[in-house]
Structures are given as C-alpha cells and as structure tokens.
Residue, then its C-alpha position, 0 to 999 in steps of 0.5 A: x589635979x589632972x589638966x585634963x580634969x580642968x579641960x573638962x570642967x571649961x569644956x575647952x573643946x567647947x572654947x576652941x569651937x567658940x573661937x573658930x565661931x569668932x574667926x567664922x564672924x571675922x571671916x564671913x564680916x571682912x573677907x580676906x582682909x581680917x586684922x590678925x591681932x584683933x582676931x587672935x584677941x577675940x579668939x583668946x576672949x572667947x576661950x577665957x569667957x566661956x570657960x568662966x561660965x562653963x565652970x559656974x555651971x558646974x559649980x551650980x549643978x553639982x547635984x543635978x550633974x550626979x543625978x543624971x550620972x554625969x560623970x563627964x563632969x569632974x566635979x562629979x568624978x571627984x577630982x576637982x572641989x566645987x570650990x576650986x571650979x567657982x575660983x577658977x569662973x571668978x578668975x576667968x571673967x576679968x581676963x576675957x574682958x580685959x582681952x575684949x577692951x583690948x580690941x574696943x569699948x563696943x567689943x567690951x561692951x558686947x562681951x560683959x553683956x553676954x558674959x551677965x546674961x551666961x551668969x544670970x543663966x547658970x544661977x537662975x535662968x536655967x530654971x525657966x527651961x525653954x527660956x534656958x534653952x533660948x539663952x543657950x542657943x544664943x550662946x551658940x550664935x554670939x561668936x559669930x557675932x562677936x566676930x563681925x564686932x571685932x573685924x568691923x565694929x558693927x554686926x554685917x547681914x551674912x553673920x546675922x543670917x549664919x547666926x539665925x542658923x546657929x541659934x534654930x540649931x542650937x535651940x533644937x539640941x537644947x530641947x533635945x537635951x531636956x529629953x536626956x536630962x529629964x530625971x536630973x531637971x526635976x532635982x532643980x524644978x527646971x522647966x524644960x519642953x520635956x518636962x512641961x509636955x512631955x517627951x515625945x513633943x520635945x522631940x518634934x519641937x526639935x525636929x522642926x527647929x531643924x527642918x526650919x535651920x535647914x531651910x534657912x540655909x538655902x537663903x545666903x546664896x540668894x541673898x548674897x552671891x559670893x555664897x554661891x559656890x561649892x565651898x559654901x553648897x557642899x558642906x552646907x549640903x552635908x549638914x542639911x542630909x545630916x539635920x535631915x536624919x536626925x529630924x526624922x529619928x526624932x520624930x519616931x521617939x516615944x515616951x521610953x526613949x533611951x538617953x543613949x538615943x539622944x546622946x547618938x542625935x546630939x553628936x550627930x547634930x554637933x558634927x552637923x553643925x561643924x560641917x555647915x560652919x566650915x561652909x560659911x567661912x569656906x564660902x566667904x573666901x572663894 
C-alpha cells in the first residue's frame, strides 16, 4: 500500500490546513503569548480528527466517488479495500480525543462534539444537501475555534468574526461543488442547491455567499484596530479581487457548465481562502 494512497484517502493536506486554522485560532485569541504545547496538541488533534471522518466519507461514498470519476479517491483507484479506510476512521477518533483531553475537559468536550456531528454527516446528513453543505462550512470554521479554546478556554470576538468569513466561504464552495457532483448526488438521492433548483441558481447562491464573505472582511479593522495594518489589508485584499473573479464567473454559468469549470472556481476559492487566512494571523502579530 502506498503512503501516498493513505495521504490520499485522509486528505492529510486538508489536515495540515486544519492545524494551521488551529494555529490561526491560537494566534488571532492569544497574540504573541500562545502555550506551545497545548498548540502542537491542538495542531495533532486536528490532524488525527479529520483524517477520522475523511476516511469514513470514503468509506460511505464509494459508489457515488465511482460515479463521478473520482478517481482522486484511492478507494476508487483500487489501492486501499473499503475495509482498511473504515479501520483506519475508527482508529483515528480515539487518538484525536485523547490528544484534546490532553489540553482540557472544554477542548475535549468541543472536540467529541464536532467529531459526532462529522460521523452523523458522512453516514446521513450529507443526504439532506444544503444542510451537508451547512455541516461542512462549519467544519471549515471549527479550527479557528478550536484555537481560541485551547489558547484561552473560551471562544474571543476576532475568532468568531474569522469564523463568520470561514463558514460564508465555505458554504459557498460547498454549493459550488454540488454543481460538480450533480450526476454522482443522485446515486445517493443527496439534496443538494443544484439538484433541488438547478444549476444556474447554485451558482448564484455561490456567488452571493461570496460577495457577502468579502464584505464581511472589511469589519475586523473597524471592529478591532489591531487588524488595521498591511499584514491583515494586503492579503485579505488579495482574497477579496480573488472572491471577486470568482463571483463574477459564476454568475455566467448556465445549465451545461463543464465540471472542469467548477473544478477551475474551487482552486481559485481554496487559494482565496488561504490568502485571507494568512491575513488574519499575520494581522494579529503586527
């Protein structure tokens, strides 16, 4: 079995985004004065949980991940059994809350919360569409939070506000990715934006939860003064023309749009995202 066959199949790239989200959290709630070993816990929490419910997503999946040619999904490529990837999910879940009792009885708590709520999702919620896609933006903005947890037991009003912006995203590309998976979706009866009403209004759903996200990043600096500084406006403006494009372009698509169009719009969106987070935790050290 290739390392790069089980990377794959626990979106590890995914996990190293969430531990930096954690690190965002920590950062954007504490500052400068940040405890490192509760951080590098946090960081290994993060990793292990997601890589849990990634791998029983695949698990579930498996004929619509074939449906929609996924062959980024090693499952569907044939190198790792159905078996081995619910194994693998079972295994991880104890080691990400044994890590997050390891930093507090509130991080632990937090984290077995998200952690029901991701199971619940790959075995049934992601039927319910736009309510998958809600779970999933959520997902997005738990690092944050988690962050703010394990640095000061409590969840702080800048990380609520990178959370906001997080989660507007990330039910955008969540809606977005409906338009993609539109065939594979109804292999499972999942009821997503696209399938409900159509392309074109998934689009524009997208588009607008954009458009909100990007004026919801001009808020921090009113609102707190330590954003008010090029560490925070550059990069955040960089996401914003980014989130800009992006809106636009979905709001040309029509009923025929090629996947390969979505696919373009999610990278776009994903690079987006990064740029605005590494505004966020750039801003809180100036």
């Amino acid at each position: 079995m290739k390392l790069k066959s089980i990377w794959d199949l626990c979106r590890l790239e995914h996990g190293i985004m969430y531990a930096f989200g954690v690190i965002s959290g920590i950062v954007v709630s504490s500052g400068h004065n940040f405890p490192f070993d509760k951080a590098v816990l946090g960081m290994l929490a993060a990793i292990s949980l997601q890589a849990s419910g990634f791998a029983l997503n695949d698990y579930v999946d498996y004929k619509v991940d074939i449906a929609n040619e996924r062959f980024d999904r090693p499952i569907v490529r044939g190198e790792i059994s159905r078996n081995f990837a619910l194994s693998l999910s079972i295994a991880l879940l104890p080691c990400g809350l044994i890590l997050a009792y390891l930093i507090s009885f509130d991080a632990f708590i937090f984290a077995f919360v998200v952690s029901a709520l991701g199971y619940l999702y790959d075995l049934k919620l992601k039927e319910f569409g736009f309510a998958g896609n809600i779970y999933i933006a959520f997902s997005m903005a738990v690092p944050f939070l988690f962050g703010s947890v394990v640095a000061v037991d409590t969840i702080s009003g800048p990380v609520v506000m990178l959370a906001v912006i997080a989660f507007l995203s990330g039910v955008g590309r969540e809606v977005m990715k409906g338009i993609e998976d539109v065939e594979g979706d109804a292999l499972r009866n999942v009821r997503t934006v696209a399938r409900l009403f159509g392309i074109n209004t998934a689009a524009k759903l997208s588009a607008v939860l954009f458009l909100i996200a990007i004026a919801m990043s001009f808020i921090p600096p009113i609102a707190y003064r330590k954003f008010m500084n090029p560490g925070y406006v550059i990069p955040v403006t960089i996401t914003d023309i980014i989130l800009v494009h992006s809106s636009l372009n979905l709001l040309k698509i029509k009923e025929n749009i090629a996947k390969k169009t979505i696919r373009r719009l999610r990278k776009e969106t994903l690079v987006a995202l990064s740029f605005g987070l590494a505004g966020f935790v750039i801003g809180a050290l100036f």
